[in-house]
C-alpha positions as CSV (number, residue, x, y, z in Angstrom):
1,X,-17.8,-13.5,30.3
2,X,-18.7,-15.3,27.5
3,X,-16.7,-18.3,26.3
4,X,-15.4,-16.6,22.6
5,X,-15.0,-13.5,24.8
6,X,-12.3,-15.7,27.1
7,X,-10.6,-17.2,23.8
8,X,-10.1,-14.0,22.4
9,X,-8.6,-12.9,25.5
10,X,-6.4,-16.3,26.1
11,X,-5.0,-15.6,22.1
12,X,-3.9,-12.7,22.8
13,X,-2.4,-13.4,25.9
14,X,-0.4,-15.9,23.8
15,X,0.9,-13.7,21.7
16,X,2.1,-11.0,24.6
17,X,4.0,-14.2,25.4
18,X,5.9,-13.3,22.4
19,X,7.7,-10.2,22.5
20,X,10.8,-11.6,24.3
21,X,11.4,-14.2,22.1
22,X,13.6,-14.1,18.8
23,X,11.4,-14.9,15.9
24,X,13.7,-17.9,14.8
25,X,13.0,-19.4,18.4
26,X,8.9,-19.4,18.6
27,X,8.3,-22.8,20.0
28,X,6.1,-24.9,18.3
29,X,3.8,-25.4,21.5
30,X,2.8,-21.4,21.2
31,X,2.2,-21.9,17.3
32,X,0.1,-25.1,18.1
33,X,-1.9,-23.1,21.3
34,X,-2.2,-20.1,19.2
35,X,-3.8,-22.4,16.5
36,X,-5.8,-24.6,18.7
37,X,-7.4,-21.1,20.2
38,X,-8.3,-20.2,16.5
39,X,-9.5,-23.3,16.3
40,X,-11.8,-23.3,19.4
41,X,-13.2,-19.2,18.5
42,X,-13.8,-20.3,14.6
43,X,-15.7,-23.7,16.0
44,X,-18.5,-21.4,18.1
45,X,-18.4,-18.7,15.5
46,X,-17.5,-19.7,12.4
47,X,-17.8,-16.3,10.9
48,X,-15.9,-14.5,13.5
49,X,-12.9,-12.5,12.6
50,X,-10.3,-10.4,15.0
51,X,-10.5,-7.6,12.4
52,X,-14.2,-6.7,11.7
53,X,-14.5,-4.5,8.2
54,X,-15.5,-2.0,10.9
55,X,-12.1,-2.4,12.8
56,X,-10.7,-2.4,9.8
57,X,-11.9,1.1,9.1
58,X,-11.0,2.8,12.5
59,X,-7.8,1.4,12.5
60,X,-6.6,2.8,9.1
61,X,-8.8,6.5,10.0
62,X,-6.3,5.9,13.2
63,X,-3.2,5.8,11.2
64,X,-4.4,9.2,8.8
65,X,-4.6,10.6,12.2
66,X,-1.3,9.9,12.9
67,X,0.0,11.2,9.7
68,X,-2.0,14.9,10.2
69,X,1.6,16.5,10.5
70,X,1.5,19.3,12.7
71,X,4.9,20.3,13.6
72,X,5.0,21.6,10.0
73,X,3.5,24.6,8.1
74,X,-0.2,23.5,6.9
75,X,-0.4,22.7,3.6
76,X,-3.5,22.1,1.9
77,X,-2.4,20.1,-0.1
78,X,-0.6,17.6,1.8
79,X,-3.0,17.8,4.6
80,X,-6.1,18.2,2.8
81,X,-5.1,14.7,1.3
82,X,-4.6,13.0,4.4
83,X,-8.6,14.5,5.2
84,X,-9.7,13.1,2.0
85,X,-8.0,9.6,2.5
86,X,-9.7,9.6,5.9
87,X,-12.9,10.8,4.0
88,X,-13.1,8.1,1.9
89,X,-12.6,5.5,4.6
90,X,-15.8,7.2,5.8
91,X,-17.7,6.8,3.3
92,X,-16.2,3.3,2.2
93,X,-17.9,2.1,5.8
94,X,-20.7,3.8,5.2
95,X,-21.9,2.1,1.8
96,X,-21.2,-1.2,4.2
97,X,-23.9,-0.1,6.6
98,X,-25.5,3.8,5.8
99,X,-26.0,3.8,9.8
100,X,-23.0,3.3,11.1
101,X,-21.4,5.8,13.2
102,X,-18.1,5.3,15.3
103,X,-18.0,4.8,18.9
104,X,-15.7,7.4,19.9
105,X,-15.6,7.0,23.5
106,X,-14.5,3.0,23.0
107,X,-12.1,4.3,20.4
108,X,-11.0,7.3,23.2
109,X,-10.8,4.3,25.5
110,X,-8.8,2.0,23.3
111,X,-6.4,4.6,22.6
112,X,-5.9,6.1,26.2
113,X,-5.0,2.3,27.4
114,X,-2.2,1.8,24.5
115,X,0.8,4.2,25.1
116,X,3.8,3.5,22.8
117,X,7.0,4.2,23.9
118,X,8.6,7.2,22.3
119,X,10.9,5.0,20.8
120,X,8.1,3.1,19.4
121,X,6.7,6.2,18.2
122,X,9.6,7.0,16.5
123,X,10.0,3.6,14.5
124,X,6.1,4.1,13.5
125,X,6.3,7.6,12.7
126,X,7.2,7.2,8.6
127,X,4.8,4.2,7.8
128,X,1.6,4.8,6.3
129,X,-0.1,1.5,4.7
130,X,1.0,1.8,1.0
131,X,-2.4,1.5,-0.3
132,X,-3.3,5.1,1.6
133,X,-0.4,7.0,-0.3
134,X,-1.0,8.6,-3.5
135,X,1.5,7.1,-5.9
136,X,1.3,9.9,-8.7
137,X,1.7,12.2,-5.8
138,X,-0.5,15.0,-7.4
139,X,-3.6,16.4,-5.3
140,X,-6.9,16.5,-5.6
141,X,-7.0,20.6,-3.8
142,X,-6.9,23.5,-5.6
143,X,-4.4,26.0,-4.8
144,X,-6.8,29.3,-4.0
């Protein structure tokens, strides 16, 4: 493995080191090793970042996914938004690079070794990222 490959892993080890603790009790040796990691990944690759733009992108096309509601009548209208916001995240990646195309078997992979806890799933179920939601509330569909 390569050596950014093995920092990136050793951060995020850290912070699995973090979900027991109380947020008023971080000590300041896992802030220090979590920045001294950064540290070391920036220093071979300056231009490195955790969340590519293309990340960026799958992750929020992940989270329209999630808010596809199906245990309700369809509606084009709310549902044919949600298509469109995941549209435009398309498209947004695509004026980025015209070729890009996702790899859905490392995103089928990436999701299948996640499982939430249906109490996590729960607690997530209502959040959509704020820039995503339509704040007039009024769609773009046509009633027909």
């Amino acid at each position: 493995m390569n050596p950014k490959t093995e920092l990136v892993k050793e951060i995020l080890q850290v912070i699995d080191t973090l979900t027991p603790m109380e947020i008023k009790t971080i000590p300041e040796s896992v802030v220090f090793k979590l920045y001294q990691l950064k540290k070391r990944i920036k220093e071979l690759d300056p231009s490195w970042e955790f969340n590519d733009p293309y990340n960026h992108y799958i992750f929020r096309i992940l989270i329209l996914l999630d808010a596809l509601e199906v245990d309700e009548t369809f509606s084009l209208e709310k549902h044919g938004k949600i298509c469109q916001m995941m549209h435009r995240e398309v498209r947004d990646i695509r004026r980025t690079n015209p070729l890009w195309r996702m790899d859905t078997s490392l995103v089928v992979e990436f999701i299948n070794s996640t499982p939430l806890k249906e109490e996590d799933r729960e607690r997530e179920k209502d959040k959509l990222p704020e820039d995503l939601v339509d704040k007039k509330g009024s769609s773009p569909f046509k009633k027909y």
